[in-house]
C-alpha positions in Angstrom: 135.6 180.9 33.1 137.4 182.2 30.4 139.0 185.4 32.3 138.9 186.3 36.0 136.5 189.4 36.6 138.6 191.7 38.6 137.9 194.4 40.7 140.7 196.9 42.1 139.7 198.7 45.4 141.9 202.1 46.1 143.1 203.3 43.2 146.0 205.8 44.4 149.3 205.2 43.5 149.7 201.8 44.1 145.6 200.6 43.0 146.4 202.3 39.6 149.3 200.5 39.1 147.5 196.8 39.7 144.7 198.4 38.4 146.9 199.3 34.9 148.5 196.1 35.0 145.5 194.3 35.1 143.7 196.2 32.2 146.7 196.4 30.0 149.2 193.3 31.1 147.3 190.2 32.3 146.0 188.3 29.7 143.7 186.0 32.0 142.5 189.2 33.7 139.8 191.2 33.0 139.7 194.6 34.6 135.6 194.9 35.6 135.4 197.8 37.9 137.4 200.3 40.4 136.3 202.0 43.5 137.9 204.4 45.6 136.4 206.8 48.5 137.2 209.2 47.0 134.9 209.0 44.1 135.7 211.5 41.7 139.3 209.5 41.5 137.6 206.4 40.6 135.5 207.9 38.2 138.9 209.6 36.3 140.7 206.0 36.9 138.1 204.0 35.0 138.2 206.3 32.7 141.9 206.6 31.8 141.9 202.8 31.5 138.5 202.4 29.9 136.2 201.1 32.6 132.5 201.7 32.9 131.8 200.6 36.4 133.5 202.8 39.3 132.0 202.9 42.9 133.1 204.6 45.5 132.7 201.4 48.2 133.7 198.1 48.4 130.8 197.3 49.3 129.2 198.7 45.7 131.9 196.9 43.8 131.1 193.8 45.2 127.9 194.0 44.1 129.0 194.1 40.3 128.1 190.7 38.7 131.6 190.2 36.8 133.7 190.8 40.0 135.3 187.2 40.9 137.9 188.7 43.1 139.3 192.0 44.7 142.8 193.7 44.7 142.6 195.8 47.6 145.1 198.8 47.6 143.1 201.0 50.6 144.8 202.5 53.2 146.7 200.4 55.8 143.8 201.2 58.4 140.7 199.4 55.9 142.5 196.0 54.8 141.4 194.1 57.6 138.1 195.1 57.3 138.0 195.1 53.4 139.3 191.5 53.4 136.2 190.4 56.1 133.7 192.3 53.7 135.3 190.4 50.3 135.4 187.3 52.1 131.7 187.5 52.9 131.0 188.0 49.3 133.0 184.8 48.5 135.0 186.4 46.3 139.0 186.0 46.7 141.4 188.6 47.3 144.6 189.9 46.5 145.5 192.2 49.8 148.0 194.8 49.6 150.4 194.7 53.1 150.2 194.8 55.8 147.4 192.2 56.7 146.2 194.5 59.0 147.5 196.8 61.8 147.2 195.0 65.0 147.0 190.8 65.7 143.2 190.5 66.3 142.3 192.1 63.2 144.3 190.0 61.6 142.9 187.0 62.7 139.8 187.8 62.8 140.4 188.8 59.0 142.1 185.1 58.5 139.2 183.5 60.3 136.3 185.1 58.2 138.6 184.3 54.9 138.8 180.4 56.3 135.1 180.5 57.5 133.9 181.9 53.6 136.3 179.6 51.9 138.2 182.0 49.7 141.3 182.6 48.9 144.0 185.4 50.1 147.2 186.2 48.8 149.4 189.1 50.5 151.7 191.9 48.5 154.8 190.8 49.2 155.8 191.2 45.7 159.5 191.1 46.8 159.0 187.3 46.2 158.3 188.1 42.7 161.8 190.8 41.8 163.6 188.4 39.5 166.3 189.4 41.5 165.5 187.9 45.0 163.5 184.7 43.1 167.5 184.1 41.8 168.6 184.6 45.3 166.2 182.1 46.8 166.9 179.4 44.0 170.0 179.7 44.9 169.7 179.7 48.7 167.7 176.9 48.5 170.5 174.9 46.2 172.7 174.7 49.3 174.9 177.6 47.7 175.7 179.4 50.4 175.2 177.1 53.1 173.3 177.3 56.4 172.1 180.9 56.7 173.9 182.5 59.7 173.0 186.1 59.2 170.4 188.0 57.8 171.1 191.9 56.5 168.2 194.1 54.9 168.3 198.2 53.8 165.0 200.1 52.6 165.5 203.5 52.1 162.8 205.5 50.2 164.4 209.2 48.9 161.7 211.6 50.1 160.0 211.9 53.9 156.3 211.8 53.7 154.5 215.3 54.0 153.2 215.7 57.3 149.8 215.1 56.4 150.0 211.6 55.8 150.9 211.2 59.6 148.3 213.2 61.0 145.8 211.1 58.8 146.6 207.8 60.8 145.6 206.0 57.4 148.7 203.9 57.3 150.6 202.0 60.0 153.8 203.5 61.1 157.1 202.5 59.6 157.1 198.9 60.6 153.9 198.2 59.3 153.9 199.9 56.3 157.5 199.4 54.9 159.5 197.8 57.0 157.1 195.1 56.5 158.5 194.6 53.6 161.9 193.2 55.1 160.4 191.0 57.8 158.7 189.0 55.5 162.2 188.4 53.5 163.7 187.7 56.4 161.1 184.3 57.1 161.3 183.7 53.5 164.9 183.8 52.6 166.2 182.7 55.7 163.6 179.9 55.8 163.1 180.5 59.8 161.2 181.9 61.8 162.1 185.1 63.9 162.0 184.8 67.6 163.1 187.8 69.1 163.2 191.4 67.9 165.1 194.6 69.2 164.0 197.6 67.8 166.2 201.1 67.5 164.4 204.0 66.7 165.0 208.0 66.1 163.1 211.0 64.9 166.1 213.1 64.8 166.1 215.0 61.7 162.3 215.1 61.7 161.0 215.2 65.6 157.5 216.7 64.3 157.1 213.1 63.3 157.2 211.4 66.7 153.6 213.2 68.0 151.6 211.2 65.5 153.6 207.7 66.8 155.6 207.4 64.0 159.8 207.5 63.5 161.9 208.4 60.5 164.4 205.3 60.7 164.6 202.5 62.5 167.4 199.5 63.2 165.8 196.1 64.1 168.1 193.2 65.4 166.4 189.8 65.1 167.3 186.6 66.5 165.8 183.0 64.8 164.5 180.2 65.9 167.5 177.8 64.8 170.1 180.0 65.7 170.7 182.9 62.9 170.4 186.3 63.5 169.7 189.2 61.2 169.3 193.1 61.0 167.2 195.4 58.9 167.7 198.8 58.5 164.7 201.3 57.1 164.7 204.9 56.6 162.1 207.4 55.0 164.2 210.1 53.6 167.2 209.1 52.3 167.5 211.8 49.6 169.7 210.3 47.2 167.3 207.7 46.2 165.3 204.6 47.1 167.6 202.0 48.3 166.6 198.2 48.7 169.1 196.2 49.6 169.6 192.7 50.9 172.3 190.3 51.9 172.2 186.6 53.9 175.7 185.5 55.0 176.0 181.4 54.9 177.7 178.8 55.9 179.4 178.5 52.6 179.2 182.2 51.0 177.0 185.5 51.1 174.0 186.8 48.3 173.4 190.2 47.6 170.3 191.6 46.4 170.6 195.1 45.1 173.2 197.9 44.7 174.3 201.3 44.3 174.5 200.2 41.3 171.7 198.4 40.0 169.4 195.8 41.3 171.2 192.5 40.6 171.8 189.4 42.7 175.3 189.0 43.7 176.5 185.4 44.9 180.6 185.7 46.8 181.5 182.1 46.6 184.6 180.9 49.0 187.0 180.5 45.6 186.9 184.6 45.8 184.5 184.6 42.7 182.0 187.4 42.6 178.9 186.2 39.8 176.3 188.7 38.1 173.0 186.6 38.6 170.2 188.3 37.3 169.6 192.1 36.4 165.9 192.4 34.8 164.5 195.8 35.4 165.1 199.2 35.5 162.4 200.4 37.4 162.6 199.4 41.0 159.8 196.2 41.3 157.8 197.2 38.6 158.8 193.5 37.2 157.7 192.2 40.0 154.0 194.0 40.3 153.2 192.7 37.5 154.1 189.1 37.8 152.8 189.2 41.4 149.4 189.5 39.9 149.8 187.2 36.9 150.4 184.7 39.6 147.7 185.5 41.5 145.1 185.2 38.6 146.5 182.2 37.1 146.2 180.6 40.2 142.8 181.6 41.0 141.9 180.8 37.2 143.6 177.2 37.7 142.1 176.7 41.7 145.6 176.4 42.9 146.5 178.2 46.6 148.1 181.6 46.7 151.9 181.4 46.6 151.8 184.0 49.8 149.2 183.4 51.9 147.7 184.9 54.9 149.7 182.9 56.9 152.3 184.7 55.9 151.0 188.0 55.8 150.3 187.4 59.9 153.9 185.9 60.3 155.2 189.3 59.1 152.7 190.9 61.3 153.5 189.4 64.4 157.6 191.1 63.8 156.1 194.4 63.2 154.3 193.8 66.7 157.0 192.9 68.5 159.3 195.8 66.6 157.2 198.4 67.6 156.7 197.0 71.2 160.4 197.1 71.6 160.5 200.3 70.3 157.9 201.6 73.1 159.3 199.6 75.5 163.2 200.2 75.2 164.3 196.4 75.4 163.6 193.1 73.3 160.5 191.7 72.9 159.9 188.2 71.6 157.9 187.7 68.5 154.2 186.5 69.7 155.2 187.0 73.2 151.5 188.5 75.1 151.5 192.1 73.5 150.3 194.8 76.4 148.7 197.0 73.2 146.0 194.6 72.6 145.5 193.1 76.0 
């Protein structure tokens, strides 16, 4: 196979952008067809970026000879389902988070991904920001020792119109952005998160709590081997979207992100402060793209994902138990028997 046939499912905001990269950026990647249900979209996204085939199902996509694997970029509500449907195709997939929106879904969308023997790689593309990748080399050097606390900010600048709530499209914040952070905070901290408390407030915005949804939330997290952590999201920060991260050690601290600019940061104990790596000036547009070059290489090459399901239902299972606390006013341990789904 000279290049991988691929075929981009959702083409809003985030599809067009995989669905751009793809056409324009990845050299082992050809772009073979888009679909979107709304199908007058897909038709004016295939062609801006000069594709003939655009379907408004999966389903019709999947019937497409050239398609070797998916990018799906639906709604929250429809990966679950799209990744059972692509699976039974045999074709793998590149799923946009979260893996789904509850725990059976999930595994039932792991399951039919094991059963078909494809492949399934989750968006975290945080792993791919040069800016945490230095972090984590350097985490993983010993440089700032044993990881004792974990600290995480994501603030995006402008609340979402009202609409997209009342749509139920997209998970609520945990699911669909906070998610985000609870994956860096297995990955970084290279633990597992036991126990959760969630804080939660509709304050400035209390239209927003009839449709089950909050504006910020603060979630305290306790690990397995001892650390604990704290992330911090809010949806309308005004001034700007804000990712920041910071895990304390043993031996020093590393900062991802600033006011500033979105370097890492290492404080050593000699009082040094060292600029690691600033790549970008467009907030993890770096890491889109090499997120997917990853993913079609190792497809190409028959190599695993470098995120994997697995993870994508690690981070899942936090969001569970985030939002339980949140219903339920007190902490709630991570994979602990959720009343929701019972």
């Amino acid at each position: 196979m000279s290049k991988l046939g691929v075929g981009v499912v959702g083409v809003g905001d985030m599809g067009k952008r995989h669905a751009e990269n793809i056409r324009c950026l990845v050299a082992q990647a050809r772009l073979v067809a888009v679909a979107d249900a709304d199908a007058a979209r897909a038709k004016r996204v295939a062609a801006e970026l000069e594709v003939e085939a655009a379907y408004s199902s999966l389903e019709d996509l999947l019937e497409h000879k050239d398609v070797n694997c998916v990018v799906i970029a639906a709604p929250d509500k429809f990966h679950a389902q799209a990744i059972r449907t692509a699976a039974a195709a045999g074709v793998d997939i590149l799923c946009e988070k979260p893996l789904a929106l509850n725990l059976s879904d999930a595994r039932a969308a792991l399951d039919a991904v094991a059963k078909a023997g494809v492949r399934l790689q989750i968006g975290f593309m945080r792993r791919y920001d040069p800016a945490y990748t230095t972090a984590m080399k350097r985490i993983e050097a010993g440089e700032i020792g044993d990881p004792v606390v974990f600290k995480s900010i994501g603030r995006d600048r402008n609340a979402p119109p009202l609409a997209a709530y009342q749509s139920h499209l997209n998970g609520m914040l945990f699911y669909n952005s906070t998610i985000h952070d609870f994956d860096l905070a297995r990955w970084l901290v290279r633990d597992e998160v036991s126990e959760v408390q969630a804080y939660t407030t509709c304050a400035v915005r209390p239209e927003v709590e009839q449709y089950g949804d909050i504006v910020a939330g603060v979630v305290n997290l306790k690990y397995q081997r001892g650390a604990i952590g704290n992330i911090e999201s809010y949806v309308q920060a005004v001034y700007g979207y804000d990712i920041r991260t910071e895990i304390v050690g043993s031996k020093g601290s590393i900062f991802v992100g600033s006011l500033l600019g979105n370097s890492a940061t290492l404080l050593s104990s000699n009082g040094g402060i060292e600029t690691l790596a600033d790549h970008f000036l467009t907030r993890f547009a770096d890491a889109y793209l090499a997120e997917v070059r990853d993913f079609v290489q190792n497809m190409l090459n028959n190599q695993p994902p470098r995120v994997t399901g697995e993870d994508g239902l690690r981070a899942l299972e936090i969001a569970v138990a985030a939002e339980n606390s949140h219903l339920q006013s007190k902490p709630c341990k991570v994979m602990a028997t959720h009343p929701k789904e019972s």
